[in-house]
N, C-alpha and C positions, 0 to 999 in steps of 0.2 A: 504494500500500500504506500502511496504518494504520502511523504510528510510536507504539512503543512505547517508554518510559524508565522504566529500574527507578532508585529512589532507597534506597538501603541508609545506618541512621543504626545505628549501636552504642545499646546500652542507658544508660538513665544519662539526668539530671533531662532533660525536653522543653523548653529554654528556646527558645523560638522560637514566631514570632506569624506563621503562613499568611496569607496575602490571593489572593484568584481571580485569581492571573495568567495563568490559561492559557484567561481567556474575555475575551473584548469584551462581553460581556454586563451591563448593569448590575442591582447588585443593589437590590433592592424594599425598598422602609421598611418598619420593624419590623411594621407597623401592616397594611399589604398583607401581609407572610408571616405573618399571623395566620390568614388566610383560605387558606392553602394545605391541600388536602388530599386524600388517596389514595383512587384508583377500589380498588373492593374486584376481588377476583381476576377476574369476569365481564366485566370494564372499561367499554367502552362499548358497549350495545346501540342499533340507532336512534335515535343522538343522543342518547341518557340514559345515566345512569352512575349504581350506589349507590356511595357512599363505606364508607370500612371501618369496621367499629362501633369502632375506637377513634375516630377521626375525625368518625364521625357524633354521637357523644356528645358530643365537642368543642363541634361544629359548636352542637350545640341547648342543652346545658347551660350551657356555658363562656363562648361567645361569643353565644350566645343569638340567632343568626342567621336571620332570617325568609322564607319566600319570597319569591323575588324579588333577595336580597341575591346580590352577587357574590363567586365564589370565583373561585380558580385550584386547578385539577385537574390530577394527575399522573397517568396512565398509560399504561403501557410504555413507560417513559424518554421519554414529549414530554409537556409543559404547555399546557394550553390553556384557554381565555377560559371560567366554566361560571357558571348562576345556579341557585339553590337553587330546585327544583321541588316536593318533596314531603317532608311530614313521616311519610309511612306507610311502614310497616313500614320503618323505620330515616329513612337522608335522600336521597333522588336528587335529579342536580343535569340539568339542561338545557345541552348540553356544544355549546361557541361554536366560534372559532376556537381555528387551533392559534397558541400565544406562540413566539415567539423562543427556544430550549434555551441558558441558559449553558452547556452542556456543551463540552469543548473536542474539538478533533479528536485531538489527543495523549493517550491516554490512558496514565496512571502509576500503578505497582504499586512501593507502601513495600515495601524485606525489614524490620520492625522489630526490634530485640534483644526481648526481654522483658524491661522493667523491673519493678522489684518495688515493692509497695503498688499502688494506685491511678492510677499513672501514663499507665498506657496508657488510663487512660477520659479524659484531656485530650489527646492524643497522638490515638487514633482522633476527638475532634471535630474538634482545630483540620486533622487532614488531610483530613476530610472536607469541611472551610467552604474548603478550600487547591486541591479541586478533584481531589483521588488520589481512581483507578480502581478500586482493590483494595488491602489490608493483607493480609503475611503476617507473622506474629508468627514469631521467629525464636529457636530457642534456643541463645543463646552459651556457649563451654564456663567463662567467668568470670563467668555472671549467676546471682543468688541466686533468682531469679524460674524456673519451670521450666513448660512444658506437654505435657503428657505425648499430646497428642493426644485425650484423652477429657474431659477439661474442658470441657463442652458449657457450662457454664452462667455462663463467663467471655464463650466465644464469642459468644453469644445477649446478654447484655447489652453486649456491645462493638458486634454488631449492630442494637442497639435505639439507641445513644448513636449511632452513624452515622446511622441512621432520622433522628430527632430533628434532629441536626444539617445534615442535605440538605434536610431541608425549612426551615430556619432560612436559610439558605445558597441557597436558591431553584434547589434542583438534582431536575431529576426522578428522576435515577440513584442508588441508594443505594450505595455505597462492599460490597464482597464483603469479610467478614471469612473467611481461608480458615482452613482448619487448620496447626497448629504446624509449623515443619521445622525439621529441625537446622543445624547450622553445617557438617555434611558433604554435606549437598545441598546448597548454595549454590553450587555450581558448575556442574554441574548443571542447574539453572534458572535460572543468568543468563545462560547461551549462548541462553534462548528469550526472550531481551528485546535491544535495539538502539536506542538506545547505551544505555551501563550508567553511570550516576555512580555513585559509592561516597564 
């Protein structure tokens, strides 16, 4: 059976620097996760794969990459060996082996307080480059910060800065930003995790 650890921090500043301790996998020079990039939702058809039009624009405007040049491809959670095939109608890549997944087998679920300003967009990167499974923002009864559960478009950017930061981080798995809970479910939902730090 899969172990599962919940890690619960109180709200208030994120001082603390993540490192991938929960893979043997080593992480790729800056220079290699330039060239990382996502299968579009259809994944891989007969060896081929379009990438997603943010990623394909990437691909042809930013990095200016040519057929032929090599990427690394994510889709559905494995990475695999791919070389850029076609410039038509967007970018398809020609998809190799599958790579080694740093993903770990333990997989971890932050309860986070909700801290107020901007905090939680350094908080959801450094725990996504740290290797956490899921974030659930948590609202404590002393935090000035509050989410009412309909806040979609706090959520949606805290899942774009996860996006960002897994593929930074060389992780095929993007980190589930869930919805808000209160500090009276937390009991609740820690009996469906084992073991529980706090």
């Amino acid at each position: 059976a899969q172990l599962v650890t919940v890690l619960w921090r109180m709200a208030g500043s994120p001082e603390i620097e993540f490192t991938n301790r929960f893979s043997d996998a080593k992480k790729p020079s800056s220079r290699y996760a330039d060239g990382v990039m996502w299968a579009a939702e259809n994944g891989i058809v007969n060896g081929v794969a379009q990438l997603e039009a943010e990623d394909a624009q990437h691909a042809s405007r930013v990095l200016r990459l040519q057929t032929g040049d090599n990427v690394t491809l994510f889709c559905a959670g494995e990475a695999y060996a791919a070389v850029i095939d076609s410039f038509e109608n967007g970018v398809s890549v020609r998809v190799g082996d599958k790579l080694k997944s740093p993903e770990a087998s333990v997989r971890v679920t932050l309860y986070q307080g909700v801290p107020k300003g901007d905090k939680m967009d350094y908080i959801v990167q450094k725990c996504t480059e740290g290797g956490i499974h899921r974030i659930v923002p948590v609202n404590m009864p002393r935090c000035v910060a509050k989410l009412d559960g309909k806040d979609d478009k706090k959520r949606v950017r805290w899942q774009r800065i996860a996006r960002e930061a897994a593929k930074q981080a060389f992780r095929p798995v993007t980190p589930e930003i869930a919805p808000a809970v209160s500090m009276k479910q937390l009991p609740s939902l820690l009996k469906t995790h084992q073991p529980v730090l706090c």
